[in-house]
Each structure stands twice: as C-alpha cells, then as structure tokens.
C-alpha positions as CSV (number, residue, x, y, z in Angstrom):
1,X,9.0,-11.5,38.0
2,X,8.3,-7.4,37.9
3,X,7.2,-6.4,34.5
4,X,8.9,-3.6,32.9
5,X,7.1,-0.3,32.8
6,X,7.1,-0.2,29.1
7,X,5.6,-3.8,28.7
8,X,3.2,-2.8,31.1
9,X,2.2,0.3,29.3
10,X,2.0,-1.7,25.9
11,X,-0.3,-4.3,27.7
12,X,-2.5,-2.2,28.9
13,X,-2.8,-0.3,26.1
14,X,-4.2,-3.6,24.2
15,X,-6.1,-4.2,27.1
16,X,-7.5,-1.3,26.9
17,X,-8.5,-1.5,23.3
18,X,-9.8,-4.5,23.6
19,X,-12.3,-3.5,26.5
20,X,-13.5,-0.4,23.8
21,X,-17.4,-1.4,22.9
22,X,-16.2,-0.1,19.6
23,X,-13.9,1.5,18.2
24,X,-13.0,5.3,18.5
25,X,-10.9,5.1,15.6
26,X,-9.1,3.0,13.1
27,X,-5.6,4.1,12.6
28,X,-4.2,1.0,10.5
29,X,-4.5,-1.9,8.7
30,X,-7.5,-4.3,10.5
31,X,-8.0,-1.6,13.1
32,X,-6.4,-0.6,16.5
33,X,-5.6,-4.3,17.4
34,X,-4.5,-5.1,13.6
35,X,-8.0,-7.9,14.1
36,X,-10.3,-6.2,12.2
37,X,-13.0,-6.7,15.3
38,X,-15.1,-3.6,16.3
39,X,-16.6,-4.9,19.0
40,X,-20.1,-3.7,19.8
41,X,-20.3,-1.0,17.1
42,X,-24.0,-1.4,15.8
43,X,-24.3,-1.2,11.5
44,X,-26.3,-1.3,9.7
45,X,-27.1,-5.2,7.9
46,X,-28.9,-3.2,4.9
47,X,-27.4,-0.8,2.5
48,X,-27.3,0.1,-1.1
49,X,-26.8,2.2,-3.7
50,X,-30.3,3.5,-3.4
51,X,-28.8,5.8,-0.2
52,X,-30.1,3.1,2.1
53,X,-27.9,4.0,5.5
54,X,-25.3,5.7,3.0
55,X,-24.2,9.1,4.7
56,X,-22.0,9.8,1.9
57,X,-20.5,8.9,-1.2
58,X,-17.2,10.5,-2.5
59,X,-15.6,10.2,-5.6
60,X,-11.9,8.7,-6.1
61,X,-9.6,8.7,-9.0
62,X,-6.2,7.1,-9.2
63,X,-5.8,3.1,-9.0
64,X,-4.8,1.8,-5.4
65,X,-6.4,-0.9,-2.5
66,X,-5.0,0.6,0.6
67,X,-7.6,0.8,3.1
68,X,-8.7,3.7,4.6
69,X,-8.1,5.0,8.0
70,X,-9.7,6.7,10.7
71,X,-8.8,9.5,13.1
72,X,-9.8,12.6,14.9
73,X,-12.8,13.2,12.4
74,X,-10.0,12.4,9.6
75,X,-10.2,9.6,6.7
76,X,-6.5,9.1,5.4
77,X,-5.8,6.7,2.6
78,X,-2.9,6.6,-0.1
79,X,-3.7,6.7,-4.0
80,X,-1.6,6.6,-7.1
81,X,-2.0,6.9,-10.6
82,X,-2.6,3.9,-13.1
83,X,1.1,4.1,-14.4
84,X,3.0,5.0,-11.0
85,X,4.3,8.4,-11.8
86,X,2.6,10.0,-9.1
87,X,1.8,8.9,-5.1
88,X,-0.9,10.7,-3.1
89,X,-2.1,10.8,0.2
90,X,-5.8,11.7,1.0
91,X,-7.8,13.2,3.1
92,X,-11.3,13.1,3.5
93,X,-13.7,14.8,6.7
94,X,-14.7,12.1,8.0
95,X,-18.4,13.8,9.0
96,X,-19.3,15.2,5.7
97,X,-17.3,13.1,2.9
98,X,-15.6,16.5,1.6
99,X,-12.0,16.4,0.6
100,X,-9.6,18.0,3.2
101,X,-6.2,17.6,1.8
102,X,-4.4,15.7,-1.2
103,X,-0.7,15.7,-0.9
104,X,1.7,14.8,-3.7
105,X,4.1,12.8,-1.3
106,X,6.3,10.8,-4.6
107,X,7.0,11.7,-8.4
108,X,8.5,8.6,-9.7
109,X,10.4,8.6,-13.9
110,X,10.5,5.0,-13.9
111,X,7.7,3.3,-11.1
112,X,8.5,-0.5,-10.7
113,X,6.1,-2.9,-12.5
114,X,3.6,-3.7,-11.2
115,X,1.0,-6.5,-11.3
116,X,-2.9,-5.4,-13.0
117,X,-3.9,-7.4,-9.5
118,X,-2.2,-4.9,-7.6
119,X,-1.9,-1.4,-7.4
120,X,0.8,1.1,-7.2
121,X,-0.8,2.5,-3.3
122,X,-1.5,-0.6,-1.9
123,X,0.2,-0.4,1.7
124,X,-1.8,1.1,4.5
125,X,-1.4,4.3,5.8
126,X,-1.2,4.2,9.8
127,X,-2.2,7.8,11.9
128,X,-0.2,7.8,15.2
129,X,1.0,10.6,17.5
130,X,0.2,13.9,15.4
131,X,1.4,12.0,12.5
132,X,0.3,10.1,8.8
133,X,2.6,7.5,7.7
134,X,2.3,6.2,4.0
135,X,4.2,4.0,2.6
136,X,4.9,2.8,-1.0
137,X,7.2,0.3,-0.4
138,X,10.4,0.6,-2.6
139,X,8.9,4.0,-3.8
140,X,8.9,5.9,-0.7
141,X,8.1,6.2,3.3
142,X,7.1,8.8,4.7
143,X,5.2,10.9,7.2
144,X,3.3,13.6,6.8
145,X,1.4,16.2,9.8
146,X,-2.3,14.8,9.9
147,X,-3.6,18.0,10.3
148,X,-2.1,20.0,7.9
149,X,-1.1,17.4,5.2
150,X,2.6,18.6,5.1
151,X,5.2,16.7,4.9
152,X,7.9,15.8,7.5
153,X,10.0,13.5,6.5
154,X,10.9,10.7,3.4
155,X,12.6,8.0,3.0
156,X,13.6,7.1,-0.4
157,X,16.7,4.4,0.0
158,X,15.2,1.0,1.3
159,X,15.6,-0.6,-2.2
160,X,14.2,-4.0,-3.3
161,X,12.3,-5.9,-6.1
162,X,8.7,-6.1,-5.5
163,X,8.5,-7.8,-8.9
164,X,4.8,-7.5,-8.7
165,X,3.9,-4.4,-6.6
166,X,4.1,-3.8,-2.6
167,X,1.9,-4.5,-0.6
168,X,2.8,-4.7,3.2
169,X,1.6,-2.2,5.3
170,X,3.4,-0.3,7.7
171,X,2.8,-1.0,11.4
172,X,3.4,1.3,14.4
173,X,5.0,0.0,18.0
174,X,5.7,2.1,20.2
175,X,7.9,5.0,18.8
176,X,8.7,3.3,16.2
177,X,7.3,2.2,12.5
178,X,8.2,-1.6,11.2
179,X,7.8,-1.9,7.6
180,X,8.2,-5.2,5.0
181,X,10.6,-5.0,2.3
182,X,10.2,-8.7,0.8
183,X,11.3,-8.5,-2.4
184,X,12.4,-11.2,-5.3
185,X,15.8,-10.2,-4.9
186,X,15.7,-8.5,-1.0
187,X,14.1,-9.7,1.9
188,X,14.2,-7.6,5.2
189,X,12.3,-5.4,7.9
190,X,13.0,-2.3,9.2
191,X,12.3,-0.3,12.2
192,X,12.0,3.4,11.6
193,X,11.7,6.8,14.8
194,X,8.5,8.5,13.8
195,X,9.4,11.4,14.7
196,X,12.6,11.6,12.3
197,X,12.5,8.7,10.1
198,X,15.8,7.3,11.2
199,X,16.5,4.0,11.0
200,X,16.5,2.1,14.6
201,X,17.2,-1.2,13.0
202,X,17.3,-3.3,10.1
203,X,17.2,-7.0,9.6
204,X,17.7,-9.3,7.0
205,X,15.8,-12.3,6.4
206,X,17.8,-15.0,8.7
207,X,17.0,-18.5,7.2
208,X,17.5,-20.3,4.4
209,X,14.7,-19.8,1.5
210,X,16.0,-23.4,-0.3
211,X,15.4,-21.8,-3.6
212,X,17.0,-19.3,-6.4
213,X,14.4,-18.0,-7.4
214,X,13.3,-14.8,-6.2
215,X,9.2,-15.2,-7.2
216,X,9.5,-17.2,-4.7
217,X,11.4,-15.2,-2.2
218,X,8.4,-12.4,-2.4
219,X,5.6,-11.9,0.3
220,X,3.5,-9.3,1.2
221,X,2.7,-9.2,4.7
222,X,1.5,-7.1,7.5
223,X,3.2,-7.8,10.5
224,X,2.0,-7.9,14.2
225,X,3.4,-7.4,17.6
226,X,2.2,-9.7,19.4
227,X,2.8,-10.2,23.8
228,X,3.3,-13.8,25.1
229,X,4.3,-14.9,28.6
230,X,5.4,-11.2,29.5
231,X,7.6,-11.5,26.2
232,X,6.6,-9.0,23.0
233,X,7.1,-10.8,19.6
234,X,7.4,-9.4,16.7
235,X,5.5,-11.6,14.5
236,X,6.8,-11.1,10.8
237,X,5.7,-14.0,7.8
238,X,7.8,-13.8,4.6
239,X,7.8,-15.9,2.0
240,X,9.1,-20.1,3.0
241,X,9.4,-19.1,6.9
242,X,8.0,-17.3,9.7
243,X,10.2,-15.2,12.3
244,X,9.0,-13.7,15.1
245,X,11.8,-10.8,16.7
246,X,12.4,-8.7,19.4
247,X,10.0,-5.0,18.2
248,X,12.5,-3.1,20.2
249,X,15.9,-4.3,18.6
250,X,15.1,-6.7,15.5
251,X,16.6,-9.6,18.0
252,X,15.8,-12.8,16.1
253,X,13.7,-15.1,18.6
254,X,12.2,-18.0,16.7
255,X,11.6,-19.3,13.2
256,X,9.2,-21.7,11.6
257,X,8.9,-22.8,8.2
258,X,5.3,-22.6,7.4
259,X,5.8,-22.5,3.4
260,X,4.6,-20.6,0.7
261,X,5.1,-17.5,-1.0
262,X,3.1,-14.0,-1.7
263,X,1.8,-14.1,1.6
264,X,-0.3,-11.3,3.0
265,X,-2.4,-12.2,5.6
266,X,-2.0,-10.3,8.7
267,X,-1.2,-12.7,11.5
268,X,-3.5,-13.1,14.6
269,X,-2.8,-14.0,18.3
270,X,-5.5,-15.5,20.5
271,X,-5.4,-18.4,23.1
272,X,-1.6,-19.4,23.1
273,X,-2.1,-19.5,19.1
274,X,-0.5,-17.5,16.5
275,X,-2.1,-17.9,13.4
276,X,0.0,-17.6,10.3
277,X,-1.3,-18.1,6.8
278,X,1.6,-18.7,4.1
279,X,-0.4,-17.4,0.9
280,X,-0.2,-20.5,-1.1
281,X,-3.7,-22.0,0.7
282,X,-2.3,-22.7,3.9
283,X,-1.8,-22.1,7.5
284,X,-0.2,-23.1,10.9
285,X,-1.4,-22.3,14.4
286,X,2.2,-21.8,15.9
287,X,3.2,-21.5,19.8
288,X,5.2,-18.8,20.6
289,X,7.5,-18.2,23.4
290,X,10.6,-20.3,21.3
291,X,13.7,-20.7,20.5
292,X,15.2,-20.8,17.0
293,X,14.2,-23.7,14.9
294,X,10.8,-24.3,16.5
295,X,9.3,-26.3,13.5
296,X,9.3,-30.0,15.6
297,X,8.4,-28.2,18.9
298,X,6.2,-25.3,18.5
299,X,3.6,-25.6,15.4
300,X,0.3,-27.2,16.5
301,X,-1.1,-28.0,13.4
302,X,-1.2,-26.9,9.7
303,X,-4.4,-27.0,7.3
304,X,-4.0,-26.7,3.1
305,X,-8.6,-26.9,2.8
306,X,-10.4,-24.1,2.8
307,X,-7.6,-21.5,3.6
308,X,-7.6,-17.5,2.6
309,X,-5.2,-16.5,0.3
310,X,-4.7,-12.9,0.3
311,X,-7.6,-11.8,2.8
312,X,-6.7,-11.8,7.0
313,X,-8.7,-14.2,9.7
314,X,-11.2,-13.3,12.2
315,X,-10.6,-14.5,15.7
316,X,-14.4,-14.0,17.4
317,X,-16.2,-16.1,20.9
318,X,-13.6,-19.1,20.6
319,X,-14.0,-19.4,16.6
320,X,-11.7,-18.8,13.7
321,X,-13.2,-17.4,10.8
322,X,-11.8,-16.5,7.5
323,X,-12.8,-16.6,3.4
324,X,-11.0,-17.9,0.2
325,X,-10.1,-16.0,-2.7
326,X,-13.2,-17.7,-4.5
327,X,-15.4,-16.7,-1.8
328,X,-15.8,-19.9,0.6
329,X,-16.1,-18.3,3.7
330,X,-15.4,-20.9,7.0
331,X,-15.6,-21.5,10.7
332,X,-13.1,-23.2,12.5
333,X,-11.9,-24.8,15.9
334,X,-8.7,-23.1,16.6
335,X,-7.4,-25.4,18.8
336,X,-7.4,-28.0,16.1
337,X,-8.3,-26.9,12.6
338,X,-11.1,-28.6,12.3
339,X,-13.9,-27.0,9.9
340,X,-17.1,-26.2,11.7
341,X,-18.5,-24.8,8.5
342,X,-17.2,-24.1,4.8
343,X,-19.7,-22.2,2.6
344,X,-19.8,-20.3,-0.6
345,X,-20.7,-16.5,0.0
346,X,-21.8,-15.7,-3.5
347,X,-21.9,-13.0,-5.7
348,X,-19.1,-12.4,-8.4
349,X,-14.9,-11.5,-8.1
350,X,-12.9,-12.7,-5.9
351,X,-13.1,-11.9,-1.9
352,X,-9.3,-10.1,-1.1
353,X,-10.1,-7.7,1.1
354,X,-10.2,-8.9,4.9
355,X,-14.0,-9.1,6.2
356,X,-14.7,-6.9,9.3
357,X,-17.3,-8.1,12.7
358,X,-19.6,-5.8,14.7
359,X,-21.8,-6.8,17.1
360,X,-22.1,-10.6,16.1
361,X,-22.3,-10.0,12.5
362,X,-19.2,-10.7,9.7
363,X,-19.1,-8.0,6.6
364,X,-17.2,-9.5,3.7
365,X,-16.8,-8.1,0.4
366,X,-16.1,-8.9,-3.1
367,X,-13.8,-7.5,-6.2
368,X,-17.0,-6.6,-8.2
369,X,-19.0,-4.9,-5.3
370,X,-20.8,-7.9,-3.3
371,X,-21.3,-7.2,0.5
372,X,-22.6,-10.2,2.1
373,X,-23.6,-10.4,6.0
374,X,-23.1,-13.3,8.2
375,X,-24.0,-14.3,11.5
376,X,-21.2,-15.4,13.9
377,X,-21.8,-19.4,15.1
378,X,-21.0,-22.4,14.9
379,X,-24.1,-22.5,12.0
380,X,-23.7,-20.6,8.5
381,X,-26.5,-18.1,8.8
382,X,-26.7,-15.2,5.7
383,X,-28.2,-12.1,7.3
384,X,-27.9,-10.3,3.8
385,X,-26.8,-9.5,0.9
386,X,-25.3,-5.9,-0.4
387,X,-24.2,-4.3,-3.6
388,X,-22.4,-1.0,-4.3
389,X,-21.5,-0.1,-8.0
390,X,-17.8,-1.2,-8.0
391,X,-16.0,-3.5,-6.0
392,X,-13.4,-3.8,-3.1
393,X,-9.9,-4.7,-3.0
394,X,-9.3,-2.5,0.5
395,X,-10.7,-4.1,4.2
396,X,-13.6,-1.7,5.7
397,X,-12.6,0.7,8.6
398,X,-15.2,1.0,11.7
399,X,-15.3,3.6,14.0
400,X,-17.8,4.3,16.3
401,X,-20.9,3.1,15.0
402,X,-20.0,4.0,11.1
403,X,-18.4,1.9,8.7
404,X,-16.3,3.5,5.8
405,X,-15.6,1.5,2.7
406,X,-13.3,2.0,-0.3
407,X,-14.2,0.7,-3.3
408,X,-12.4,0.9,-6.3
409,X,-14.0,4.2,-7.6
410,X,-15.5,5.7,-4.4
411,X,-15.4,5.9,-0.5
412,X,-18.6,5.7,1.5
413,X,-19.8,6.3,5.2
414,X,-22.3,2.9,5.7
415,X,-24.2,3.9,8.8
416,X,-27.8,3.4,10.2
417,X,-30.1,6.5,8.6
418,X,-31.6,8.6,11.5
C-alpha cells in the first residue's frame, strides 16, 4: 500500500527528530516528540545555587506551572496572577536570561476556582510556524507572533468546568492545534487552524462515563498523536476511558476503559505499546490499530503499584521509567509490567513535574526544590543530588546542551560552566 504524502511527511518528520543527538529546540510540553528524551545533549550532573553550571537566574512573579519552551533563542512560558484576573505570556532571551516581551493575553472579572495545587497558567504554551500558542483552558486560547509578542488571534467561547483549574496542554499536528476541554460538567477536544483560530472540529467525549458526578468526569491530559501500522492516532485519555481519533477529522477509532479520573500524564508510544496512565495510580499498556470497544482485545496489561500520578513516563533502551507523587521513582519491563526497580528518590514535596533524560542520565525534581540524578539501567544508581531555592511543579526544557528550569519563583539556564 502507497503511503500518503502527508503521512509520509509526518513520519519523517518524527524520524527525523528522533535521529537529532539533542535537541535544537523544545517547542511543547515533554519536548519535540512530547517524550521528554534529549537524546545525547550532555548536562551537567552538578549544580546549585552557589552558580555551579548556572548561566542564569531570572526572577518570576505571578503563580503558574506551565513549563517553559524553547525556540529560536526564545524562552516562552504562560504566567498568571494568584487570583486569576490577569493571564500573561513571557518571554525571556534564551542566551542571556533578560526579559524580551510580557504580553497581557486575558483580563478575567470572575476567574474559575481554582485548586491551591494548581495554578491559574498551568497549560503549556507550544511555538510552531512563526507562532506562540497559550492556552488557559476555559479562560482563553490564543496565539500570539513569537517575535513580536502581539497578538493574532483568541478564542474565548470553548466553555466548561474545570472545577479545579486546567491543566491540559495544547498540542500542535500538522496545521492544526488539539486542545482538552475535560471538565466536571463538559468533556470534549477540539481541533483549532493556527493560522486563524477556526475551529476544524470538535468532539464530544463518546462513551459512557457510568457516573453523575462530574469530579469524576474531570481529567487533565496532554494528548499525543501517535502513528501505528501507517495509521495516525490521536491518542486522547479523559477521565473513565481512553479514545484514540483520527488528528485530521476527530473520527472516533477506538476506546478503552482504563479508569480513573484527574489524569495528566502525557501518553507514550514505543514498541507496539501505548502507554496510558489514568491518574488514580494506574496504567495500561494498550495496542493500537482497533476498533471500538477494544477493552477484551487490545489492552496488554494494567499495573495499580508503583504508578505516577500526575508526572509523564520515560520510554529509554527497552525500559519504562516513571516516579510517584511521593517520589518512588521505578524501572519497568514494558512488555509486561513487571518492576525491575522501585526506589525512593528523596528529598521533600511531592515529585509532579515529569523527569527529563540526557545522555543516560534521568533529572527528576521535586515541589520544594530537590533535583536528584539517576543513571538509566536495569540497577538504581543515584548520580547526585541538587537543590535550588524553591521547587518545581513545571517539567525541564533541553535544548542543545542547556537545560532550563522553572521553579516556582525563578527560571534558570543549568548548563556545564566553561
């Protein structure tokens, strides 16, 4: 069978990507492959708030956990106030640390509540094709001109109950941006034209969630588009169920009920396997390539031990690595779920953010500002262990051989000191 032109474009793409020794920038959630791997990109095992491999260290007000990303010597990330009134994007020079722009993208009278867990700026921004896209869920999409910091379109009118804050980020496939709205009283996803903001297609949730209550209707997940036997697949967790859907028209392909609620993990693809984590403490490794109801045919096996909560998985040499809320970081076959490893990382808060891997070593972090290194293995090896004044609710961004970290009252360039 002849592929299409645009599936081979897409693959190749990936492919290409993946080959990248590291990373030449980070333009969205978990990086370019949405796997937070960077590949051969050499940092620095050591660093501290004594300027040890720091290149800079810039100041940030506001309250919000988006992660930062990284683009043509550009560092965009989203921030809000405490109370929600106000929605920001950022940008920072990604050489020097100095503040480039700060737009006011949303005023809002009467913000949603949300949780003291969450933040009002939560969602990732994504920079793709000239273009910044930040998103506040029920508060506001929109895109903004990456060099310039002006702003090109909004969308205001995708309404829903977070309940508890948003926290999906937007992702981009091809010309389009696909955005989570799982709310506790809607549950859908959209597909949004960059270049306009028009909707291309909107889908509600298709299965039953067996419940009536919406706190347990809510998720907040990052999708991924995933390509399986020539066939893209829209992989898209929600709260109860999985779906996966044609990207290009919101075409419902497959569902599995893998349980849960508040998920947020991002899901991963590797081997045949996509791994799906239902934010309740557990997972499924599910086949794609389906047909509707694929719970009796297509799940391989499900795991409640040991199993991240709110931070994504790691997918490195044949091994599945992830870490728990409380910090028990693990190793795992991924053909089977068996644990390899299961260890306690240490230090204080609670590990949310998604850990990052360059050049065989894991970088985790913690809520109150604990950095620990691992070695990749089938053996638990600590490397070392870091601390920076606050802590981290956002996932690192690599590019090139320089890693930049958000805490919750700075952002920081961690690279090797010439």
């Amino acid at each position: 069978m002849n592929t299409p032109p645009t599936l081979s474009a897409f693959s190749l793409l990936l492919l290409t990507a993946s080959l990248c020794a590291k990373p030449a920038y980070w333009n969205q959630f978990r990086g370019p492959n949405g796997d937070g791997d960077a590949g051969d990109a050499s940092l620095p095992l050591v660093f501290n708030e004594g300027h040890q491999n720091i290149t800079w260290k810039t100041p940030v007000t506001g309250k919000a956990w988006s992660s930062p990303v990284v683009r043509d010597g550009m560092v965009w990330m989203t921030n809000a106030l405490v109370d929600g009134k106000q929605m920001w994007a950022v940008c920072l020079d990604f050489k020097t640390g100095k503040t480039l722009h700060e737009t006011l993208v949303f005023e809002n009278e009467k913000p949603q509540f949300c949780h003291k867990m969450n933040s009002y700026a939560t969602p990732t921004p994504v920079i793709e094709g000239g273009r910044v896209f930040v998103h506040f869920g029920t508060h506001g999409t929109a895109a903004l001109d990456a060099k310039t910091g002006k702003k090109l379109w909004e969308r205001r009118d995708f309404k829903c109950n977070h309940f508890r804050g948003a926290a999906a980020s937007p992702i981009p496939f091809e010309k389009s941006l696909i955005v989570h709205f799982d709310g506790y009283d809607l549950q859908y996803v959209v597909a949004l034209d960059q270049s306009s903001g028009k909707t291309l297609w909107r889908k509600d949730r298709a299965f039953d969630f067996r419940t009536n209550n919406g706190d347990n209707k809510k998720a907040y997940c990052t999708p991924s588009v995933i390509e399986h036997k020539d066939r893209l697949e829209l992989i898209s967790p929600a709260a109860a169920a999985t779906e996966s859907r044609n990207p290009r028209t919101g075409e419902l392909f497959w569902t599995a009920r893998t349980g849960g609620m508040n998920s947020s993990s991002r899901p991963i693809y590797r081997d045949g396997l996509v791994y799906v984590f239902s934010g309740m403490g557990s997972m499924s490794a599910i086949k794609p390539g389906g047909t509707g109801d694929v719970d009796k045919t297509h799940i391989a096996w499900t795991r409640r031990k040991v199993v991240a909560k709110k931070s994504s998985p790691l997918f490195l040499d044949g091994l599945l690595y992830m870490t728990s809320d409380e910090g028990v970081a693990s190793c795992s076959d991924p053909q089977t779920g068996e644990i390899i490893w299961a260890e306690r990382l240490g230090g204080k808060g609670q590990y949310a953010a998604s850990p990052v891997h360059a050049n065989g070593h894991i970088y985790f972090s913690s809520s109150e500002g604990d950095f620990p290194v691992l070695k990749a293995g089938r053996k638990f090896e600590m490397i070392s262990r870091n601390k920076l004044d606050s802590g981290c609710m956002a996932s690192p961004s690599i590019v090139g051989d320089a890693m930049v970290i958000r805490t919750k009252t700075h952002v920081y360039r961690i690279e090797k000191s010439s």
